[in-house]
C-alpha positions in Angstrom: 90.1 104.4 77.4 87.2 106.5 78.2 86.9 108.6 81.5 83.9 106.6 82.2 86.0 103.2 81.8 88.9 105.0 83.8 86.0 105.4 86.4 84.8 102.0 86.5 88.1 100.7 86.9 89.3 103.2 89.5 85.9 101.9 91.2 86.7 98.7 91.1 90.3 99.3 92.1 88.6 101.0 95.4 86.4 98.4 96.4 89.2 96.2 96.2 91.2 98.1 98.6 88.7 98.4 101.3 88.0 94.7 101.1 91.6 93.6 101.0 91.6 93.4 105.0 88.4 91.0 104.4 89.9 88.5 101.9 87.6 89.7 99.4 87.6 91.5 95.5 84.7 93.7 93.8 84.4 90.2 92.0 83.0 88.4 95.7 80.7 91.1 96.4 79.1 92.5 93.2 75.9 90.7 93.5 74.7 91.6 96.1 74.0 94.8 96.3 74.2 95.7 100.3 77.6 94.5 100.4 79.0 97.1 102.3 77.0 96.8 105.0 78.3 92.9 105.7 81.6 94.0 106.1 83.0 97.0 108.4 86.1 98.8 109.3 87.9 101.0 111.5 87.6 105.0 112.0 91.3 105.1 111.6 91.8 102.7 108.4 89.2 104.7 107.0 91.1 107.7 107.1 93.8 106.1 105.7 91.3 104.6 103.0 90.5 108.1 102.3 93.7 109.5 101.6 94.7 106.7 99.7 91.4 107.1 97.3 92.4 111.3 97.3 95.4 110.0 95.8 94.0 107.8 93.3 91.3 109.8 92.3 93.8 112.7 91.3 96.0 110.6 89.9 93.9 108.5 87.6 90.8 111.1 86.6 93.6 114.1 86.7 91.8 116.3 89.1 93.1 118.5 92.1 92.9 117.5 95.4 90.1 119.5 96.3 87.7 117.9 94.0 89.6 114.3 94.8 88.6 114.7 98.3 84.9 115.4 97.3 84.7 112.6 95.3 86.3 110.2 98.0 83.8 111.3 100.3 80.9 110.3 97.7 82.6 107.1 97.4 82.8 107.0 101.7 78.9 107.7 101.7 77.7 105.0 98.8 79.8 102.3 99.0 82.3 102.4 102.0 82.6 99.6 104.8 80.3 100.2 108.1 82.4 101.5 111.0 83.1 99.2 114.0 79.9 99.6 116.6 82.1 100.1 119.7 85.8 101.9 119.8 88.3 99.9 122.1 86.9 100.2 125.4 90.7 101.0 126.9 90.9 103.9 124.3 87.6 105.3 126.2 88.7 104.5 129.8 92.2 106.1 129.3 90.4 109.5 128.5 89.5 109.8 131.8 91.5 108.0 133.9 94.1 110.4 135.9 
């Protein structure tokens, strides 16, 4: 396999993740092509998102972490899910109560 074919498929295999919470594959989506925008997510599972696609990235296009992260980032900026308009409102009134 090619590293552009291992690319594709490790972008596939990305999408995937991020729409598992959704119901929904790369398949579902792929024609239209402001997906990403339909569909949004959490600040924390978007961390966690991260990480995972650091992980992947290494493992699959054998690359260190530093460049991993770099390239989950670009993947974050192009094709990742919206984040949630409003945090939980009891996460922003605990801040301040005493």
């Amino acid at each position: 396999m090619t590293r552009r074919e291992k690319t594709t498929e490790l972008f596939k295999e990305l999408i995937n993740e991020q729409l598992k919470p959704h119901g929904l594959t790369y398949d579902d989506v792929k024609g239209d092509d402001q997906w990403y925008l339909k569909y949004s997510t959490t600040e924390e599972k978007e961390k966690e998102f991260i990480k995972h696609c650091t992980s992947r990235i290494m493992e699959v296009l054998k690359i260190n972490k530093s460049l991993a992260e770099k390239e989950a980032q670009w993947f974050i900026l192009q094709w990742g899910l919206t984040l949630e308009k409003y945090p939980e409102r009891n996460t922003i009134k605990s801040k301040y109560k005493s």
